[in-house]
N, C-alpha and C positions, 0 to 999 in steps of 0.2 A: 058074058056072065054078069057083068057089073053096068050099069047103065054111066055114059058117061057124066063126068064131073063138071058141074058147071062151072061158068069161067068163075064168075065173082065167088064161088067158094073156095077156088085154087089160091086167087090172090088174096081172099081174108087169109088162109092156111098161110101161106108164107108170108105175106103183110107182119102176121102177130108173131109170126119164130123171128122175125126180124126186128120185130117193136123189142123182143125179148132180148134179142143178144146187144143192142144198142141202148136198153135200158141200164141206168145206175151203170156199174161195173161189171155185168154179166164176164162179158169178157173175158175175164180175168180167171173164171173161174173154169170153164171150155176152151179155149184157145182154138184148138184148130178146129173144132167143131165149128165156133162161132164164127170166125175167119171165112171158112170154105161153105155157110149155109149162107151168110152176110154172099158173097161175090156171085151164088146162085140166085136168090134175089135178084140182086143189081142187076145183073145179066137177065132176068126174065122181065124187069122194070124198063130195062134197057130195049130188048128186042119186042117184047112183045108176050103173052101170055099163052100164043102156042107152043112156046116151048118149058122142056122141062130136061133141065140140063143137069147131069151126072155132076158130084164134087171136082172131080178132074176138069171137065168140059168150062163150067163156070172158071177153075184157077185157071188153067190156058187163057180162057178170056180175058180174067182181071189182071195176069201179066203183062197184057198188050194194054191194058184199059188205065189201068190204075196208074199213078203217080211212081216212077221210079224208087223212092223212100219208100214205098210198101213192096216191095219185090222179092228183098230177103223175108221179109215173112211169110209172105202167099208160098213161096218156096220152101219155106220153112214145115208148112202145115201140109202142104200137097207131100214131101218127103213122109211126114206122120201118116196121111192117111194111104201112099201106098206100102208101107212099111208092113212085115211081115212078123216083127219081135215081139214075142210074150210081151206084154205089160201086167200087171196084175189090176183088181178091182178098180182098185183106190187111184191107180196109177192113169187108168181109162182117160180121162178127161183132159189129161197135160201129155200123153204117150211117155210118161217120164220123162219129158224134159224140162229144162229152164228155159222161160217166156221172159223175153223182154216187156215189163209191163208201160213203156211209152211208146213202144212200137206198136202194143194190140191196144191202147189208148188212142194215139196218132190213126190208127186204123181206125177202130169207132168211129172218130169224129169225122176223119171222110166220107164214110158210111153214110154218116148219119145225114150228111149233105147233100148224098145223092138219091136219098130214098123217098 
């Protein structure tokens, strides 16, 4: 139905959500969105641009991948995003919880090193 996408517009598409969540502070404000879209990235940077890897698929990666100090997080946010509980609107962006903000900082800046 849809003619396929070309490559170079798959990685401008993630390239920029990635410029985004490593810019200034985004971070801070998405957590585990920014976390688990950041290690999908890295993982497609990493392997190659035929893939297109599920939130789950890239954190299993970045658990094996990533520096031990980011491991309760990537855990942290994969626990969020398979998680089942109400959250309300306002609530969307953090799953209601409390973010260590030098962990999703420490995170960025690795990020930001291998992108």
């Amino acid at each position: 139905m849809f003619s396929p996408v070309p490559v170079e517009a798959y990685l401008d598409s993630i390239r920029g959500d990635l410029d985004w969540i490593l810019d200034d502070d985004n971070i801070l404000d998405s957590p585990y969105y920014g976390v688990l879209n950041a290690c999908r990235v890295l993982m497609v940077l990493a392997h190659g641009p035929h893939l297109v890897p599920s939130k789950e698929e890239a954190a299993t990666w970045a658990l094996e991948s990533a520096p031990t100090e980011h491991t309760g997080l990537i855990i942290q946010c994969l626990e969020c995003y398979r998680s089942s509980a109400d959250v309300s609107e306002q609530e969307r962006p953090t799953d209601g919880h409390a973010w260590d903000s030098r962990q999703l900082l420490a995170f960025r800046d690795w990020a930001r090193g291998r992108s």
